[in-house]
mmCIF file of the N, C-alpha and C atoms, coordinates in Angstrom:
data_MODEL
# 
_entry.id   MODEL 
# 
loop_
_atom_site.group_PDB 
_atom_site.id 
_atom_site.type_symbol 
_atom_site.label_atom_id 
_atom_site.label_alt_id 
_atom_site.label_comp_id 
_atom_site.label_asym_id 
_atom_site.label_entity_id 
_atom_site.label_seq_id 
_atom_site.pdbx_PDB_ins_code 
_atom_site.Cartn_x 
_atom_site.Cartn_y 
_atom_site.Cartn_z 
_atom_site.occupancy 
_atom_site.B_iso_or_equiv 
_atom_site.pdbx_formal_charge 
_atom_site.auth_seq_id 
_atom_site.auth_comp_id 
_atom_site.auth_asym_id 
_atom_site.auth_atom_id 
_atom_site.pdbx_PDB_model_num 
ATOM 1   N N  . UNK A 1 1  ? 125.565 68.360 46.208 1.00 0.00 ? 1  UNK A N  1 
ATOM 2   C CA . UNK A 1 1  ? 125.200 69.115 45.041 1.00 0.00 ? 1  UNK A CA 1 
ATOM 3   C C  . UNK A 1 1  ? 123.995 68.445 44.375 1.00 0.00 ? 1  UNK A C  1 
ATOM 4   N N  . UNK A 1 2  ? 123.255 69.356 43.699 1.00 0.00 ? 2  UNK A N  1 
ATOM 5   C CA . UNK A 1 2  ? 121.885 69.129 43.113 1.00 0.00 ? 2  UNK A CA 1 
ATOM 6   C C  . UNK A 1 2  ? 121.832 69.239 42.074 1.00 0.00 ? 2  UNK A C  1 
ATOM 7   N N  . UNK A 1 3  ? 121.378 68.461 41.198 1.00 0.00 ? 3  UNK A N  1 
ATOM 8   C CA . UNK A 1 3  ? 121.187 69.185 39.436 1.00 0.00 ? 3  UNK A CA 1 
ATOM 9   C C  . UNK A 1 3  ? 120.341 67.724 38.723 1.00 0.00 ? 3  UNK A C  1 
ATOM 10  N N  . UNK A 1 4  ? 119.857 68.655 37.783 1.00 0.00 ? 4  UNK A N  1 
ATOM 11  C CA . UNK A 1 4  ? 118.786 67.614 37.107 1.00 0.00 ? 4  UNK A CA 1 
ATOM 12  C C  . UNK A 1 4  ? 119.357 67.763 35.803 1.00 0.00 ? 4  UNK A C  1 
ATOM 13  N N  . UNK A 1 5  ? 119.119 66.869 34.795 1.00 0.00 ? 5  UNK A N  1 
ATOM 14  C CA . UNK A 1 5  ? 119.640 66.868 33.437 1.00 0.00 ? 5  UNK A CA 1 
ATOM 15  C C  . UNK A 1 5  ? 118.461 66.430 32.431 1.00 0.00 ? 5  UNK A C  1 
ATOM 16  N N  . UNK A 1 6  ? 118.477 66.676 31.522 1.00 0.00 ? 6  UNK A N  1 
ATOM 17  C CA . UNK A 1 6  ? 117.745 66.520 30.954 1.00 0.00 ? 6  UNK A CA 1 
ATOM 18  C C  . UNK A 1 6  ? 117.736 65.739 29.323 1.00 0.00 ? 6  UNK A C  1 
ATOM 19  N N  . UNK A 1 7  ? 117.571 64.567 29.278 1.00 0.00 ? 7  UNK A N  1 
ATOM 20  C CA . UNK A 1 7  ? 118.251 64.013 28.416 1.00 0.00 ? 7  UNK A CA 1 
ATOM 21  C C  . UNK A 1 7  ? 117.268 63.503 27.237 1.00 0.00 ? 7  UNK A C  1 
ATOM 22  N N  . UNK A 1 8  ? 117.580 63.436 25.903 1.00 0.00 ? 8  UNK A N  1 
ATOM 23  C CA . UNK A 1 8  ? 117.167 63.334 24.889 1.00 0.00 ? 8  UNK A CA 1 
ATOM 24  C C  . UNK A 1 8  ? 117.962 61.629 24.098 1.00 0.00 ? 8  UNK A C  1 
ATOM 25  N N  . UNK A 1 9  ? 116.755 61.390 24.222 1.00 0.00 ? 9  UNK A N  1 
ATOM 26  C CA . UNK A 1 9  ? 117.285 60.094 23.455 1.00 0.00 ? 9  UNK A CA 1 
ATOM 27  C C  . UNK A 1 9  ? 116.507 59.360 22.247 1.00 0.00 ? 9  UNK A C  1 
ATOM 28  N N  . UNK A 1 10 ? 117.173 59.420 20.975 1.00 0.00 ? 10 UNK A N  1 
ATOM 29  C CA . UNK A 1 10 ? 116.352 59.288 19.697 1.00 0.00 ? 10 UNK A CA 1 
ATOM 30  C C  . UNK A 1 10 ? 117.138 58.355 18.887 1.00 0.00 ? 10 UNK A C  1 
ATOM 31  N N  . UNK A 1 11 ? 116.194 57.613 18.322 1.00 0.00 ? 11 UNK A N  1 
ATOM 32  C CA . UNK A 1 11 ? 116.511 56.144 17.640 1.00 0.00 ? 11 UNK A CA 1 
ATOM 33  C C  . UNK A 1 11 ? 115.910 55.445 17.080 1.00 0.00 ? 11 UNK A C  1 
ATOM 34  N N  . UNK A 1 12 ? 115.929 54.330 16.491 1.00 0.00 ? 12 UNK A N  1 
ATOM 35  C CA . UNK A 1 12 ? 114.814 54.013 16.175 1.00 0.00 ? 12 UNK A CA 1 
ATOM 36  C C  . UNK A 1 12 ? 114.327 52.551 16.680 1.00 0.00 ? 12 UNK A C  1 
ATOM 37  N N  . UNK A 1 13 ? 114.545 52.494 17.742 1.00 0.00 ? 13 UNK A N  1 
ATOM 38  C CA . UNK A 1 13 ? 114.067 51.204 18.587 1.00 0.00 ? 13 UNK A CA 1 
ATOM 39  C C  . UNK A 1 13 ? 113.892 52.150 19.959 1.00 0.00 ? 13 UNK A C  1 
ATOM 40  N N  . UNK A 1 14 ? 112.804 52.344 20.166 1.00 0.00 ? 14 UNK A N  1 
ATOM 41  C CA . UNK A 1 14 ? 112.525 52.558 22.027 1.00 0.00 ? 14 UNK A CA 1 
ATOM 42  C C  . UNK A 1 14 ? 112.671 51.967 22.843 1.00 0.00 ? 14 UNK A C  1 
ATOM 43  N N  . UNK A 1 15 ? 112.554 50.647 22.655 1.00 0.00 ? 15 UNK A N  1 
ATOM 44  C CA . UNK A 1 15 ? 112.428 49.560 23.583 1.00 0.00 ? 15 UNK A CA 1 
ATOM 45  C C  . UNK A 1 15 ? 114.188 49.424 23.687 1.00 0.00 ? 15 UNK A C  1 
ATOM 46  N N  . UNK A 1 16 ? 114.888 49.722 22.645 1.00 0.00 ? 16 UNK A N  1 
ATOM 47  C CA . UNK A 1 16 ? 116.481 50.008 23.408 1.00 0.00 ? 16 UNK A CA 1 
ATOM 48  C C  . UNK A 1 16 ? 116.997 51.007 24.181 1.00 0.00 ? 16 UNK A C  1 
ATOM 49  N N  . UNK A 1 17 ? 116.476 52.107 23.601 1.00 0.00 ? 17 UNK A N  1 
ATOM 50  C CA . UNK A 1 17 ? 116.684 53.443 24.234 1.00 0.00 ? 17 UNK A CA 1 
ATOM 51  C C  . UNK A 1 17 ? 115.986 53.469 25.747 1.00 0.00 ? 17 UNK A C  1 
ATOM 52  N N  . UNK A 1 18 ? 114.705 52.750 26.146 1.00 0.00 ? 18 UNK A N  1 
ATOM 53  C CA . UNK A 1 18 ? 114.164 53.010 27.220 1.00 0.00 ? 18 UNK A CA 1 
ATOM 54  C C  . UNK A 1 18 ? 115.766 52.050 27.973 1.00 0.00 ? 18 UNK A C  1 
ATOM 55  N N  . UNK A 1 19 ? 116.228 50.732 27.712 1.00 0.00 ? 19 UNK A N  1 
ATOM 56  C CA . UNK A 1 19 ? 117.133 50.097 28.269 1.00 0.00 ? 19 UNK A CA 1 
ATOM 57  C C  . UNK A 1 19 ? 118.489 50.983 28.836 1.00 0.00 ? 19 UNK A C  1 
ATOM 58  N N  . UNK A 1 20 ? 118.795 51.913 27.437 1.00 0.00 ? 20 UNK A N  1 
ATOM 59  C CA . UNK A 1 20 ? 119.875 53.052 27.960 1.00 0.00 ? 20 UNK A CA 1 
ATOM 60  C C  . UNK A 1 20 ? 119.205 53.912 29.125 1.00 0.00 ? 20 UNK A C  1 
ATOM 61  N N  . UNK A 1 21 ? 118.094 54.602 28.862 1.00 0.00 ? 21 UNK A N  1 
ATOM 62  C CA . UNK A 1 21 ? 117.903 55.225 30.279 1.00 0.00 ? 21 UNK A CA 1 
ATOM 63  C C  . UNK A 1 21 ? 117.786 54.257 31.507 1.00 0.00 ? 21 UNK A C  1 
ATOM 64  N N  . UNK A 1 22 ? 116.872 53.551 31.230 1.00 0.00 ? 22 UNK A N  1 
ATOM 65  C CA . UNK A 1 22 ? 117.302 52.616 32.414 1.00 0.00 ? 22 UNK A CA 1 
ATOM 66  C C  . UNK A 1 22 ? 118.451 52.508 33.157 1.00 0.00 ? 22 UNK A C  1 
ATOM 67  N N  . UNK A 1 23 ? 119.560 52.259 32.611 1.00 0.00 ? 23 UNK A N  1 
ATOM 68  C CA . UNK A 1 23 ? 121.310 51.826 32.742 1.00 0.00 ? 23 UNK A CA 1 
ATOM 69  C C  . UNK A 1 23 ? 121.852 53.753 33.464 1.00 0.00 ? 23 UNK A C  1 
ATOM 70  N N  . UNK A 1 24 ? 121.056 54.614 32.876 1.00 0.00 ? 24 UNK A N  1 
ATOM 71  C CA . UNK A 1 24 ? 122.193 55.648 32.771 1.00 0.00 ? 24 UNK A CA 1 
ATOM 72  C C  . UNK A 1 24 ? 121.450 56.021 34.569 1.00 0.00 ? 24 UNK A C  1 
ATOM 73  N N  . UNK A 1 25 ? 120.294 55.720 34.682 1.00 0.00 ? 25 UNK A N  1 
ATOM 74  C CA . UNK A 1 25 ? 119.275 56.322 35.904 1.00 0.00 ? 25 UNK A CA 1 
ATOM 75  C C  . UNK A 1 25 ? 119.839 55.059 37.091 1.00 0.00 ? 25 UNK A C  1 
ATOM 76  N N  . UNK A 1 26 ? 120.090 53.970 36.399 1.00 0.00 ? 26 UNK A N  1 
ATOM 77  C CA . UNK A 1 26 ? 120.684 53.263 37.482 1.00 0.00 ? 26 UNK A CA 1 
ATOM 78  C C  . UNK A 1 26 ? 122.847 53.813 38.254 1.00 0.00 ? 26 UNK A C  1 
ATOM 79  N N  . UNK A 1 27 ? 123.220 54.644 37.350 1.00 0.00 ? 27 UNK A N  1 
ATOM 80  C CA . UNK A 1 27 ? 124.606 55.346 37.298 1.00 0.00 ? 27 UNK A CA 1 
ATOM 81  C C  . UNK A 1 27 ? 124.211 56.435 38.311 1.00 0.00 ? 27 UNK A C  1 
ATOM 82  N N  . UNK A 1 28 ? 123.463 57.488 37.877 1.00 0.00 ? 28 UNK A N  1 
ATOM 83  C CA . UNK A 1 28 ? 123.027 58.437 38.072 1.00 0.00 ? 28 UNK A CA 1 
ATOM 84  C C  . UNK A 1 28 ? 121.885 58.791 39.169 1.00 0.00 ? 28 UNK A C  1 
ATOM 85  N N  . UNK A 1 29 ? 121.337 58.266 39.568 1.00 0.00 ? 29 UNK A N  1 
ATOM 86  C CA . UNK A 1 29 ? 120.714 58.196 40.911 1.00 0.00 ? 29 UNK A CA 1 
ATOM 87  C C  . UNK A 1 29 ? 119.029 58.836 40.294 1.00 0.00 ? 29 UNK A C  1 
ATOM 88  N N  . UNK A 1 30 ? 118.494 58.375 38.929 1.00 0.00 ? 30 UNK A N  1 
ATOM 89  C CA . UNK A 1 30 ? 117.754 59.233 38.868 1.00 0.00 ? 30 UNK A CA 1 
ATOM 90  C C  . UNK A 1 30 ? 117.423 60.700 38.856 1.00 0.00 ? 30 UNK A C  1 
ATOM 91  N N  . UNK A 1 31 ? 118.346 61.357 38.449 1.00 0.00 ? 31 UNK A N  1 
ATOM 92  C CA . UNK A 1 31 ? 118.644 62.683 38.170 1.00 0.00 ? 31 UNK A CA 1 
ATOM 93  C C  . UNK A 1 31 ? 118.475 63.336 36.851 1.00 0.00 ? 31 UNK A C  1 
ATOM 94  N N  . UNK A 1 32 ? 117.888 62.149 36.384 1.00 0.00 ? 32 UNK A N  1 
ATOM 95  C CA . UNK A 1 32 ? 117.553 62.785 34.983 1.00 0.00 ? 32 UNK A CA 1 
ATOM 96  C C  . UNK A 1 32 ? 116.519 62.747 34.609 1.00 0.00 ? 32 UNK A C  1 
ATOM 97  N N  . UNK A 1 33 ? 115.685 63.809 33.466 1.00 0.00 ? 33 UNK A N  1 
ATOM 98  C CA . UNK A 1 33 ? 114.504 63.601 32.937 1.00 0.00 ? 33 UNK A CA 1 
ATOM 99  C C  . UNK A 1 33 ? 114.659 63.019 31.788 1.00 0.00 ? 33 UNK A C  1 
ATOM 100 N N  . UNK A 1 34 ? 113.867 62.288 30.972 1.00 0.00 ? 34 UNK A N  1 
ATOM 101 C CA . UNK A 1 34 ? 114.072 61.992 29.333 1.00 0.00 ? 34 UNK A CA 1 
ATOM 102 C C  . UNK A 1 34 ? 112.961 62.211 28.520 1.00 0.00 ? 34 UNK A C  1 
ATOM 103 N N  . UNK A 1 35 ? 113.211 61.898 27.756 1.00 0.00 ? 35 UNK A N  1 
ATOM 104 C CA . UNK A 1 35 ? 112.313 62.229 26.322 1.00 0.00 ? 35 UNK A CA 1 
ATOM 105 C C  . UNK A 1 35 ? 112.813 61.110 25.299 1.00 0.00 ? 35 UNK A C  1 
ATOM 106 N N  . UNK A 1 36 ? 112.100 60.079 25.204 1.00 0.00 ? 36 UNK A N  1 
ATOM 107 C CA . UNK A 1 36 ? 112.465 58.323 24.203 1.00 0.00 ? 36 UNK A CA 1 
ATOM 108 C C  . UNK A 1 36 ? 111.670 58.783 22.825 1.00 0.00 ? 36 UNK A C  1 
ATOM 109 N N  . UNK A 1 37 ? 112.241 59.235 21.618 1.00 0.00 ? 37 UNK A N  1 
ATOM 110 C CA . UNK A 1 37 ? 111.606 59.324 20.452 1.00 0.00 ? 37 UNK A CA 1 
ATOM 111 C C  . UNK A 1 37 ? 111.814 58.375 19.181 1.00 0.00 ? 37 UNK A C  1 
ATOM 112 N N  . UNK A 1 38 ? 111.656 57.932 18.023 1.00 0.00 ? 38 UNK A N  1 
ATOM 113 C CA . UNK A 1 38 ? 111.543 57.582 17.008 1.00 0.00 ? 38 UNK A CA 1 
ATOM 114 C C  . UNK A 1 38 ? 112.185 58.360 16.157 1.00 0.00 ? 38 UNK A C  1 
ATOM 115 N N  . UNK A 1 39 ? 113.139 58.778 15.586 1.00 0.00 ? 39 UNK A N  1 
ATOM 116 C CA . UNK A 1 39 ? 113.573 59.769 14.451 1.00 0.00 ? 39 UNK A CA 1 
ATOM 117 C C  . UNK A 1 39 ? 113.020 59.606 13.704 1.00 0.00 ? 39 UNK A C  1 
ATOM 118 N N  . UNK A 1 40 ? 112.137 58.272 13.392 1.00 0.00 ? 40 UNK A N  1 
ATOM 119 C CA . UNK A 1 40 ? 111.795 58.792 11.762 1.00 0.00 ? 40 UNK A CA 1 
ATOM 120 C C  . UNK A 1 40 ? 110.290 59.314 11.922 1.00 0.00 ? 40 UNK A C  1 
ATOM 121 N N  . UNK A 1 41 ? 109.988 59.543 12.994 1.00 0.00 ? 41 UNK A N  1 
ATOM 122 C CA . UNK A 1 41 ? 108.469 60.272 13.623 1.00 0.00 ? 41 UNK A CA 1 
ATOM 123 C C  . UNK A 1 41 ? 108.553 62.092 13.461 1.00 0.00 ? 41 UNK A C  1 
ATOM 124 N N  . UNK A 1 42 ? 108.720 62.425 12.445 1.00 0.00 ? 42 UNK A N  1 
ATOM 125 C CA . UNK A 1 42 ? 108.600 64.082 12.602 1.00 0.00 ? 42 UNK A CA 1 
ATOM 126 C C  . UNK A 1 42 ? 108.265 64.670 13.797 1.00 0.00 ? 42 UNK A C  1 
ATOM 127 N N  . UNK A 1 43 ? 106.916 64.018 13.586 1.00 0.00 ? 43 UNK A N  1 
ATOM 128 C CA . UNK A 1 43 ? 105.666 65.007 14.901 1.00 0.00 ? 43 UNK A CA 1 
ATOM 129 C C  . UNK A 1 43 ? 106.057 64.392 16.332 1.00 0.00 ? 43 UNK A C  1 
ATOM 130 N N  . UNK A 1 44 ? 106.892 62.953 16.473 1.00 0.00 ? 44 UNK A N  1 
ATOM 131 C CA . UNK A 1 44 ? 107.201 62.767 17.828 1.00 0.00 ? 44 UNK A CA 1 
ATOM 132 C C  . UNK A 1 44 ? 108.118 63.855 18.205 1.00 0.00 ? 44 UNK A C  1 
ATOM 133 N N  . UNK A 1 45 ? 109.060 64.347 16.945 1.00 0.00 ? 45 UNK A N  1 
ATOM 134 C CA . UNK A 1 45 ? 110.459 64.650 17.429 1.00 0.00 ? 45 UNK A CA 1 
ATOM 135 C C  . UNK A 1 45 ? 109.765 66.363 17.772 1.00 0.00 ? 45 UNK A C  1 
ATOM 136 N N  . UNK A 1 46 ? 109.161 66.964 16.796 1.00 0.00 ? 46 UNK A N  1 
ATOM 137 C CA . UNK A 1 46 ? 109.023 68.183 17.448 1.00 0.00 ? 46 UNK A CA 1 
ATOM 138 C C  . UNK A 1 46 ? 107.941 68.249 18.606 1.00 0.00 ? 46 UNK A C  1 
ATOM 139 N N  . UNK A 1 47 ? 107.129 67.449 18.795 1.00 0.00 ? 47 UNK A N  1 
ATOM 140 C CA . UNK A 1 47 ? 106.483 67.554 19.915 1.00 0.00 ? 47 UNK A CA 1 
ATOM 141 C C  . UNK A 1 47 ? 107.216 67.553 20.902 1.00 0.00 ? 47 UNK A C  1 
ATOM 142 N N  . UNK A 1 48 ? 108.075 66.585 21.333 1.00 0.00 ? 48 UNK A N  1 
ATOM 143 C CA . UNK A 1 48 ? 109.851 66.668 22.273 1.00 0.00 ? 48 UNK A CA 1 
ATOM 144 C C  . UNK A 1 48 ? 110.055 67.845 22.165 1.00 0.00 ? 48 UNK A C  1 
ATOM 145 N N  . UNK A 1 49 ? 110.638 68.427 21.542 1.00 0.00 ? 49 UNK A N  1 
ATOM 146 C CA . UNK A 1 49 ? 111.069 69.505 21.679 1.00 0.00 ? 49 UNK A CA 1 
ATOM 147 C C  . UNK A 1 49 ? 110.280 71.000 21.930 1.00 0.00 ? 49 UNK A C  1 
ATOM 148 N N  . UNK A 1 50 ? 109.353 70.809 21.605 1.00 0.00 ? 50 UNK A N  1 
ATOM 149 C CA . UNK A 1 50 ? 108.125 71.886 22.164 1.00 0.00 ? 50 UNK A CA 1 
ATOM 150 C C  . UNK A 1 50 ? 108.048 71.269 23.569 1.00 0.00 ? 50 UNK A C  1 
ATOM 151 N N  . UNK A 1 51 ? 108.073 70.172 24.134 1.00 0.00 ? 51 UNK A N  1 
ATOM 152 C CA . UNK A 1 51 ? 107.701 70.086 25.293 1.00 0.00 ? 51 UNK A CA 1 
ATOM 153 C C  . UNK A 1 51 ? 109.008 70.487 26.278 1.00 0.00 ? 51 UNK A C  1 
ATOM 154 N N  . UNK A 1 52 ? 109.514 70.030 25.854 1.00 0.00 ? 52 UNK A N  1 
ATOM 155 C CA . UNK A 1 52 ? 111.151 70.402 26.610 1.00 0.00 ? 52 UNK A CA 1 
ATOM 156 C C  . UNK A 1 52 ? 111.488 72.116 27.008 1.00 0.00 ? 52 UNK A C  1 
ATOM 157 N N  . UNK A 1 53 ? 111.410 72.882 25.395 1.00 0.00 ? 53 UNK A N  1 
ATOM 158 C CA . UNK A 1 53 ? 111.350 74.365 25.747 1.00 0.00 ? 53 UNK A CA 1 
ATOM 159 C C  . UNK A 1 53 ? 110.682 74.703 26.475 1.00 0.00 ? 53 UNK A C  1 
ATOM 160 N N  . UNK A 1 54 ? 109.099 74.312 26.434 1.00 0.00 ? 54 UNK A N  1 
ATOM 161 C CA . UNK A 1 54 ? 108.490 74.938 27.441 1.00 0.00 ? 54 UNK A CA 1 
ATOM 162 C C  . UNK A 1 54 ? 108.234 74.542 28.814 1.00 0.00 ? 54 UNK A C  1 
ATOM 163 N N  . UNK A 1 55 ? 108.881 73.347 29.200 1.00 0.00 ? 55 UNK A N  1 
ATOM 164 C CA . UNK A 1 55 ? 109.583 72.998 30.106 1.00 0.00 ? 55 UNK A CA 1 
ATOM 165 C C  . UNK A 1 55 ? 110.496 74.209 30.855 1.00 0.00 ? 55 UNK A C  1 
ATOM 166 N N  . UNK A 1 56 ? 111.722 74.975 29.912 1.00 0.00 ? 56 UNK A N  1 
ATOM 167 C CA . UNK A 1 56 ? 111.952 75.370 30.373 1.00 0.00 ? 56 UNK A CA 1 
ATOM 168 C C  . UNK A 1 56 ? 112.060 76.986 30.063 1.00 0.00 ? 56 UNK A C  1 
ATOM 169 N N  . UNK A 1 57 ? 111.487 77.314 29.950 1.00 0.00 ? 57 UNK A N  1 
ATOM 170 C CA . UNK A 1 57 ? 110.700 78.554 29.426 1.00 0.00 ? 57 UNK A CA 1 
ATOM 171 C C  . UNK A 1 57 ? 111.129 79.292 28.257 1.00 0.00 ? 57 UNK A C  1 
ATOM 172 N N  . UNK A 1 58 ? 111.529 78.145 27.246 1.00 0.00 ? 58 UNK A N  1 
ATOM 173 C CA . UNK A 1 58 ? 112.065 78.908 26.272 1.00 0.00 ? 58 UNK A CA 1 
ATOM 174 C C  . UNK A 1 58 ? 111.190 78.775 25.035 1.00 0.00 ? 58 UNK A C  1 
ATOM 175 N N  . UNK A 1 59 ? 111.361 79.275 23.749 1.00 0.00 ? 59 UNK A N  1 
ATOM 176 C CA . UNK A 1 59 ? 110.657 79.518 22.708 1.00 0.00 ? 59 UNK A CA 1 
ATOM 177 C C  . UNK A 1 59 ? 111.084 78.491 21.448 1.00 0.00 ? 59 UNK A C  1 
ATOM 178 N N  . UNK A 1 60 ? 109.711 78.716 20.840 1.00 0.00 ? 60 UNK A N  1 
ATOM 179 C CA . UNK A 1 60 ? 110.322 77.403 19.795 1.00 0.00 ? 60 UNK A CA 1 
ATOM 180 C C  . UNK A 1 60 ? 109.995 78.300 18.424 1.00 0.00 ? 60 UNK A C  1 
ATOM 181 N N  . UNK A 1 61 ? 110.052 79.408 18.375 1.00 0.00 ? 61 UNK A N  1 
ATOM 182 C CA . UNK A 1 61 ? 110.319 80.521 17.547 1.00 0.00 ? 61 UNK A CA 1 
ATOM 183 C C  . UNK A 1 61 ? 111.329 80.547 17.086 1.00 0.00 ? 61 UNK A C  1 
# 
């Protein structure tokens, strides 16, 4: 079986969060995409998420 996931991870240390993906891609065989943001970054967080929808062809309407 095949499947990709797509995972969102927001915090406010990257340099930890990159460590969780690290850990979860070492579980997981690399099956996942991510997105490492800053919460207290507005424009990081919706840029993520504009990129993600249109990733997957959805609207940010």
């Amino acid at each position: 079986m095949s499947w990709q996931a797509h995972v969102i991870l927001a915090g406010r240390k990257e340099a930890k969060l990159i460590a969780v993906q690290q850990e979860i891609n070492s579980i997981e065989g690399q099956r996942c995409d991510y997105v490492v943001m800053d919460v207290r970054n507005a424009k990081a967080v919706l840029e993520a998420v504009q990129a993600i929808t249109a990733k997957h062809g959805c609207s940010t309407d």
